[in-house]
N, C-alpha and C positions, 0 to 999 in steps of 0.2 A: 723225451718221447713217450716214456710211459705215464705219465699225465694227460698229454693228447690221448694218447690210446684209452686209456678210464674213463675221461670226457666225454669219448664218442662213445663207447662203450655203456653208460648212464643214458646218455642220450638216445640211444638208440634202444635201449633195454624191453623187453618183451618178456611180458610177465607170463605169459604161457612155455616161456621156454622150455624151462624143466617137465613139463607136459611132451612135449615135441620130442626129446630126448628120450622120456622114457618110449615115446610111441615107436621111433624112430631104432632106440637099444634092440639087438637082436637075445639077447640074452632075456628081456621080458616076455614074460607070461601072454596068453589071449589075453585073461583076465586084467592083468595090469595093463594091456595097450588098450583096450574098450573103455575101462575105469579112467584114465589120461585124456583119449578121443573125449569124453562125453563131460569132461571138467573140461576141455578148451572155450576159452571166451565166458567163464562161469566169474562173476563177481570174487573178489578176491577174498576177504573176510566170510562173508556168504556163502561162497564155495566150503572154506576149508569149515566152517560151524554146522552144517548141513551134511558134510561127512564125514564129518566126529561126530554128531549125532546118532547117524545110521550105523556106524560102527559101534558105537557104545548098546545102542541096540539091538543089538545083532547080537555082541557079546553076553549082551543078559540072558539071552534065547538060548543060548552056546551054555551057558552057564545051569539054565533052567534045567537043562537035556543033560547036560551031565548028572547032575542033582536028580536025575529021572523024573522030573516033572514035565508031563506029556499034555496037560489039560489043554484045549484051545482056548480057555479063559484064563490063562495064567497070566503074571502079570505082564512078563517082556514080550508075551505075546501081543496082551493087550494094549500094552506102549507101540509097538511095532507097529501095530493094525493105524493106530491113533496118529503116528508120525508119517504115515502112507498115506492115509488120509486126510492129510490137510492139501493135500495137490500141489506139492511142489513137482514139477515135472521134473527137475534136475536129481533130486532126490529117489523118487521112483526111478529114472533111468541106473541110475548108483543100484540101485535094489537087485533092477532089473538083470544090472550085469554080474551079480553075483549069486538070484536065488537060486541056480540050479545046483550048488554048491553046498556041502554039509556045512551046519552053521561056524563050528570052527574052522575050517579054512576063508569062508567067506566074513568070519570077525577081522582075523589078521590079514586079509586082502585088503579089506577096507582100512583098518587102522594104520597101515602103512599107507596108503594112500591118504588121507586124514593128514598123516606127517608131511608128506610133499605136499600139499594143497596148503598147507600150515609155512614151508620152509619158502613155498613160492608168493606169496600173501606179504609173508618179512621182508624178505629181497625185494621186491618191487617197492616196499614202503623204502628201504633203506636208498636203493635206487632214483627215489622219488625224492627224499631228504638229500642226499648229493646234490640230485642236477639243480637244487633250488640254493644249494651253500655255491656252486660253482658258477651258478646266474646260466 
């Protein structure tokens, strides 16, 4: 029975889950349930490289400001500016739900999100490699 069960399970598998989960966890944050909402139905690779990106940008900003580098011409600022404006809407939305946030806590929002977006990206491939070994 627990092969049937894994079967349908494969079969039916929904790569947004772990999105839904966290939306759904009473224990998350605003921030973590808006960051979840706005990755639902986001490309799976795509998703997760788009926020690893913003997070690793973020943290250089984090990084900048510790280092007491304040310039608007600095460089993760100017990476920042540069990665906003290519017009990824998915990405700006990521931005969006975390500017009002001092840059290190909006590094480690993001980079934990980055990791699920990353964790749920694997699972659906591996999900995906099943249901094709079980026909």
């Amino acid at each position: 029975m627990a092969d049937l069960e894994m079967h349908t399970w494969l079969r039916n598998y929904d790569p947004d889950l772990p999105l839904i989960d966290r939306i759904n966890d009473p224990a998350s944050s605003d921030v973590e349930i808006e960051l979840a909402a706005r990755s639902l139905h986001v490309g799976l690779d795509s998703g997760y490289y788009d926020a690893e990106a913003l997070a690793d940008a973020i943290a250089a900003l984090w990084a900048e400001i510790d280092a007491g580098i304040m310039s608007d011409t600095s460089d993760a600022r100017a990476a920042l500016r540069n990665l906003l404006g290519c017009g990824d809407p998915y990405t700006r939305a990521l931005y969006d739900t975390v500017r009002h946030l001092e840059a290190e806590e909006a590094a480690l929002h993001l980079h934990e999100h980055a990791r699920m977006m990353m964790v749920r990206a694997d699972t659906a491939r591996l999900a995906s490699k099943q249901r094709e070994q079980i026909g």
